[in-house]
N, C-alpha and C positions, 0 to 999 in steps of 0.2 A: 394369422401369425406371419412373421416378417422371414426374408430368410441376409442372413447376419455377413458382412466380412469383417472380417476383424485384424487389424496389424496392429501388431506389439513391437514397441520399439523400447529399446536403452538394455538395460541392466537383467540379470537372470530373478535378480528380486521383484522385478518390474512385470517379469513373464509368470510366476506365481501369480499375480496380482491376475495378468490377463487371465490363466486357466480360469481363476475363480469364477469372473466375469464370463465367460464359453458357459463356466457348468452354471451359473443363473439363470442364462440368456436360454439354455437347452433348458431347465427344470420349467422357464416359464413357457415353453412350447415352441419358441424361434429356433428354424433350422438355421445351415452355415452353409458359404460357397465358398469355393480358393477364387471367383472373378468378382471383379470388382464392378465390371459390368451387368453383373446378374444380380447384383443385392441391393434389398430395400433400405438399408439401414447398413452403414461404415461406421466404426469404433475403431477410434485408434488410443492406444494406449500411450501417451506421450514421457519422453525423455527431456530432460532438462539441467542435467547436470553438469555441463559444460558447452560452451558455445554452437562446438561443430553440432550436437546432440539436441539443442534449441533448434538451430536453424534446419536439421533436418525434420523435426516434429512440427516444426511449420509450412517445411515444403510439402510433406505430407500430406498435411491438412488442404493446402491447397490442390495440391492433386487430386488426392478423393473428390475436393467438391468436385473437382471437372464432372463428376459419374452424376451427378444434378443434371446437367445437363444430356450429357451422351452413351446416360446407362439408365436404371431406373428408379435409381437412389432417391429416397424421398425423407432421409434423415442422418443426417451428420454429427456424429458424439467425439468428443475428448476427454481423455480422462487421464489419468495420473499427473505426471508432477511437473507439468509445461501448465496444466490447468489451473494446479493447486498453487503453484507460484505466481501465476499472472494472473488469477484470481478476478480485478478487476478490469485488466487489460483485453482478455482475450476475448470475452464475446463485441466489445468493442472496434477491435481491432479485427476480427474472423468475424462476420457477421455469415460468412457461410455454414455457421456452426447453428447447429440446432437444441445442443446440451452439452454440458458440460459434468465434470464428476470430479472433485478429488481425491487425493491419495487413500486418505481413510472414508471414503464414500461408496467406493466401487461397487459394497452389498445390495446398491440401489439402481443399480445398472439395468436392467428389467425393467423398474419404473423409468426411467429414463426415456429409452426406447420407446415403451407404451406413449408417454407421454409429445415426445419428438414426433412419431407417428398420427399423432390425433391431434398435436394441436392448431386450433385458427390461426392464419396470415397474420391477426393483431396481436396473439398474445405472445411475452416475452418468451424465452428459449429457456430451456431446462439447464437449473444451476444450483448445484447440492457440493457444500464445502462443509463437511463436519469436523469439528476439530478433532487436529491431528494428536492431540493427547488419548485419543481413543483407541482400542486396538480393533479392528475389525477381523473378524474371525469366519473363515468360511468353510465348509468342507468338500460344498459340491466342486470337483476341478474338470476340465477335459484336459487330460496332459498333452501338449502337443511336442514331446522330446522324441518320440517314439514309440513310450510306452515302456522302454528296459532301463528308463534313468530317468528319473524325474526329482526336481529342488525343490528344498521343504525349506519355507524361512523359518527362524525358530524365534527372530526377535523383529522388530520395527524401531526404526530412529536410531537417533545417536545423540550424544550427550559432550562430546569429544570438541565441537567448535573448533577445529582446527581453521585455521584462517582465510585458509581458500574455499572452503566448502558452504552451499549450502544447505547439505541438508535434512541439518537439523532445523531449518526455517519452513521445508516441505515436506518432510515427514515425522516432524517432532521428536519428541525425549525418547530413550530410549526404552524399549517396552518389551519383556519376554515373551512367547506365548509359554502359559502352561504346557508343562512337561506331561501329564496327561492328555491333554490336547493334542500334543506332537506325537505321543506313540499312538493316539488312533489314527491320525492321519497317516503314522509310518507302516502301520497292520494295513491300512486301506490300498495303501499303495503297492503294498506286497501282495494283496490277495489279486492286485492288478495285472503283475507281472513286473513288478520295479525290482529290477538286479540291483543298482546303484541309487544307492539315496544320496543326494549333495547337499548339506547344509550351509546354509545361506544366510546373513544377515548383513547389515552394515556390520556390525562387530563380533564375529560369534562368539573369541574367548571371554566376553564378558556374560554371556549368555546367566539368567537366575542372581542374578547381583540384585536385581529390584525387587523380584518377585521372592526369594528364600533369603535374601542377605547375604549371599555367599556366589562365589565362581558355580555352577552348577553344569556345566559342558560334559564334566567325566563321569558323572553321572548318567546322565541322559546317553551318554554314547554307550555308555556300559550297559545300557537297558536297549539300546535301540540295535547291540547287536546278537540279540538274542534271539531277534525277531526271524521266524522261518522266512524263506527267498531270496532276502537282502543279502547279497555278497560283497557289496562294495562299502565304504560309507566313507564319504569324501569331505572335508574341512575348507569351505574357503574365506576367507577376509579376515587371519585371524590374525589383532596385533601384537608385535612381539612383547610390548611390557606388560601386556596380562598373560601371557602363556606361561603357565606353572608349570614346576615339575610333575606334580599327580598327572598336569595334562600328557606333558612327553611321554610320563611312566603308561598311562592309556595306550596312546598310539603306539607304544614300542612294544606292546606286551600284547596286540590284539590282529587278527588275522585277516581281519574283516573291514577294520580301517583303513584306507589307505594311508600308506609312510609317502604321505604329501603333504605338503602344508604350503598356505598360499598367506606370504606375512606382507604388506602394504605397507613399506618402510618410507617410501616418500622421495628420503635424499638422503645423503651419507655425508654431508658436511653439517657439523652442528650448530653452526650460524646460521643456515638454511632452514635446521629443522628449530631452532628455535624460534625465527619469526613466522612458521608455521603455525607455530602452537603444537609441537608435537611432542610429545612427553617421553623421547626417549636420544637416546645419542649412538652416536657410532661406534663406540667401544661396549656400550650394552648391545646392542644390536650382533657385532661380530662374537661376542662370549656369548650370548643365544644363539647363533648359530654353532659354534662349536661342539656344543653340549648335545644338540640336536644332533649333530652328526656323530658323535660319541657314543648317545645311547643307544639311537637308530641308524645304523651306517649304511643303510639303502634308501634314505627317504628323500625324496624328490624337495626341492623348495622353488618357489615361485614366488616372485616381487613384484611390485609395480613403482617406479619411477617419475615423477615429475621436474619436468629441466624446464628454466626459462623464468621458476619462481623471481618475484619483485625481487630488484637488489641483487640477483645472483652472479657475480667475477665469473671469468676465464678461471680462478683458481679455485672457487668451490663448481664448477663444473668438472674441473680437472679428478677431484674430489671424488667425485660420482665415478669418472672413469677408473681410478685407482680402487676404487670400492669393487666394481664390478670387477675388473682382474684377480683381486684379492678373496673375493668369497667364491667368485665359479658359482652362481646359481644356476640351477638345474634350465629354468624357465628364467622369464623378463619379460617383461613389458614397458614402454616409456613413453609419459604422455606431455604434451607441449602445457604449461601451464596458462590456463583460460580463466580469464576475470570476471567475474561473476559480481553484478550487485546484489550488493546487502549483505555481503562480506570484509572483515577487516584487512584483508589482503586488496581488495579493491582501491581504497586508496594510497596505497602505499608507494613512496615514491620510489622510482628507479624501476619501471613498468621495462621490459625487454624489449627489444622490437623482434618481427614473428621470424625475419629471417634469421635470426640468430636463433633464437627458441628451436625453430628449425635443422640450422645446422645442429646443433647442439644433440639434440633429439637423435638425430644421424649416426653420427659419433658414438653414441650410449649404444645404437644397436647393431653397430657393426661391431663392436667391441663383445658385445654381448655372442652375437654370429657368430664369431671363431669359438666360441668359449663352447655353445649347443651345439656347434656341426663337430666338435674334438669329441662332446661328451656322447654324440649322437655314434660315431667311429668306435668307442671304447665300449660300449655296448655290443659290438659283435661277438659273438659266440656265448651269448649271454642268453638263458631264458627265461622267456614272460610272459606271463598269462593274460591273454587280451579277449577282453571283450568286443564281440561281434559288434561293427557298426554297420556295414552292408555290401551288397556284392557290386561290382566296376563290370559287366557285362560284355562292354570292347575289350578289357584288357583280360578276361578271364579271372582274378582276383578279388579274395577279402580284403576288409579293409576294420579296422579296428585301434580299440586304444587299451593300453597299458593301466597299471596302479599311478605310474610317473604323467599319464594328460588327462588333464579336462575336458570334458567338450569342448567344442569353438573356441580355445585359445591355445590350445598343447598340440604336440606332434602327434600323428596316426601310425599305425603299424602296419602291412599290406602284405599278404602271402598268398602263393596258393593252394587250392585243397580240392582232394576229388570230389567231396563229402557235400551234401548239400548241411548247411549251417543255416540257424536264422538269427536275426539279430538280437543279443541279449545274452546270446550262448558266449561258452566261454572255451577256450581253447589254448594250448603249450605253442607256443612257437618261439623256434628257436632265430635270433639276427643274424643273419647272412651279410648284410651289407647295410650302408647308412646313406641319403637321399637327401642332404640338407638338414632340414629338420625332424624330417619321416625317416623310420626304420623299413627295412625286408628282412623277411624270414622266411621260415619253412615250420609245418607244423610237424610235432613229432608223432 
């Protein structure tokens, strides 16, 4: 038996994908190191969904190999969707690869390794691309979040082809998993110690559209918070022209869901979002938002943004920034728009150049800055119940997050307490003060 390291890189859907492959690679006997020096066998789990995200899954790839040489490494794998898209590029182009795996392949991950490991100098490298109309279903995972929050996808693909995107070309149509299937994995993950369950897909409010003929999300949340342990249940990618009302009535009415919502609007000028392909506009977009804040008047919202799309003025950028003054999102995010082939936005003319994309990108988050350090301020003397994320040692201080942050993209909460805590637990603390994007408190 080999002993394994393993980097995951891109997306939280991408890190589901890695657990599965941990819990194969353990069910077939392979241990694990955090050195890369010490492992017979490196698996990286590749990102591809825009440029900077390509080129770092191939820097990667090239770094591990160095451990060919200056570690003990005697088998180099790729797998997810840098693999599954360059399909017949990459073992041509990386010959320091020993296998390969794509997006819907990963359950084969075990054979891989065995195979990468044994086979002769002549024979060709290990290459298993199943098509992506498949759902691949796994249950063995190592959660590597910590153990008090872990992501449950609930669907695969997307079906949406917006322009810039692709991928619906690397991970196919869109695909549910069984709503059975997902409360045993959400009982499994409970009997774990998972406080917080994050649901996760490309698209979750379309989640049972395929599989029951119907929105099926409120459903499923209304069963998934029944479940003993789970205290949290967190929504992200959801977009706004499938979110119903039953869906809002869910979230507004439930104790156990977080009043967050993470909508991927894009852009706010409708000449933008049209040559996107994107199926909604700016005055649907602001009257969902409204409603949202009407029914539920503490719910956090979080966007994401892309500037520098083909074709885009000084005045639908302006756009963007009038958009973001005028809704106050809780959260933001903005991302430089990167051209991806085999997308209809690829050739489309009037391509940006990156220093403008750049400045532009600037502008959306300074704009944005003032708006989360006013909201982060208005939160004082307000209390919130944060879950433990862990203890700061030099500074003497917890550290934690709110119903309002996500992991790795939201603001932390920081107090201190005589109390030994451990992470997952949950505690009142009241805001004292506000840190930029970080809050301080005091526990009560």
């Amino acid at each position: 038996m080999a002993a394994v390291y393993f980097l995951s890189l891109g997306c939280d859907k991408n890190l589901t994908d890695s657990e599965a492959m941990l819990g194969l690679l353990q069910k077939a006997g392979h241990s694990f190191t955090d050195d890369p020096a010490q492992a017979d066998v490196i698996v990286i789990n590749t990102c591809s969904f825009i440029g900077d995200a390509k080129e770092e899954s191939i820097r990667s790839i090239l770094d591990m190999a160095s451990y060919k040489e200056s570690g003990r490494c005697r088998a180099l794998i790729a797998a997810g969707c840098l693999a599954e898209r360059y399909q017949k590029e990459i073992l041509r182009e990386l010959p320091e690869l020993d296998g390969v795996v794509g997006t819907a392949s990963y359950p084969h991950i075990a054979e891989a390794v065995d195979y990468a490991l044994h086979r002769k100098e002549d024979a060709a490298p290990f290459a298993c691309f199943d098509n992506v109309s498949t759902l691949p279903l796994v249950r063995e995972r190592i959660l590597t979040t910590g153990g008090y929050y872990a992501y449950m996808k609930i669907a695969e693909g997307c079906d949406k082809y917006c322009t810039y995107c692709a991928i619906p070309f690397v991970r196919g149509r869109y695909r549910s998993i069984p709503k059975e299937e997902l409360l045993l994995q959400a009982r499994s993950l409970a009997e774990k110690g998972v406080r917080e369950l994050i649901l996760v897909a490309q698209e979750t409010t379309l989640y049972g559209t395929d599989l029951y003929g119907r929105k099926a999300l409120p459903e499923l949340l209304r069963e998934l918070e029944t479940i003993p342990g789970i205290e949290w249940i967190r929504l992200l990618y959801g977009y706004p022209e499938e979110l119903t009302d039953e869906m809002i009535e869910v979230i507004g009415a439930s104790s156990r869901i977080c009043h967050y919502l993470d909508l991927p609007i894009q852009h706010a000028a409708d000449t933008v979002l049209s040559r996107m392909g994107r199926r909604t506009n700016r005055r649907e977009v602001t009257e969902l938002i409204r409603r949202l804040r009407e029914r539920i008047p503490d719910i956090a919202l979080r966007t994401t943004l892309i500037t520098g799309f083909p074709g885009e003025t000084e005045e639908e950028h302006r756009e963007n920034l009038s958009f973001i003054r005028e809704i106050g999102f809780d959260r933001l995010g903005v991302f430089c728009y990167s051209r991806e082939e085999g997308t209809a936005a690829y050739k489309m003319p009037g391509q940006v150049p990156k220093r403008t994309k750049e400045r532009r990108r600037k502008e959306l988050m300074l704009a944005q800055q003032e708006i989360a350090f006013e909201k982060a301020r208005a939160m004082k003397g307000r209390t919130l119940r944060i879950m433990m994320e862990g203890f700061l040692p030099d500074e003497g201080i917890y550290v934690g997050r709110s119903y309002m942050d996500a992991p790795e993209v939201d603001g932390l909460v920081f107090f201190a307490d005589d109390r030994d805590r451990d992470s997952g637990s949950f505690a009142d603390v009241r805001i004292t003060e506000a840190r930029g994007y970080d809050l301080v408190g005091e526990v009560l």
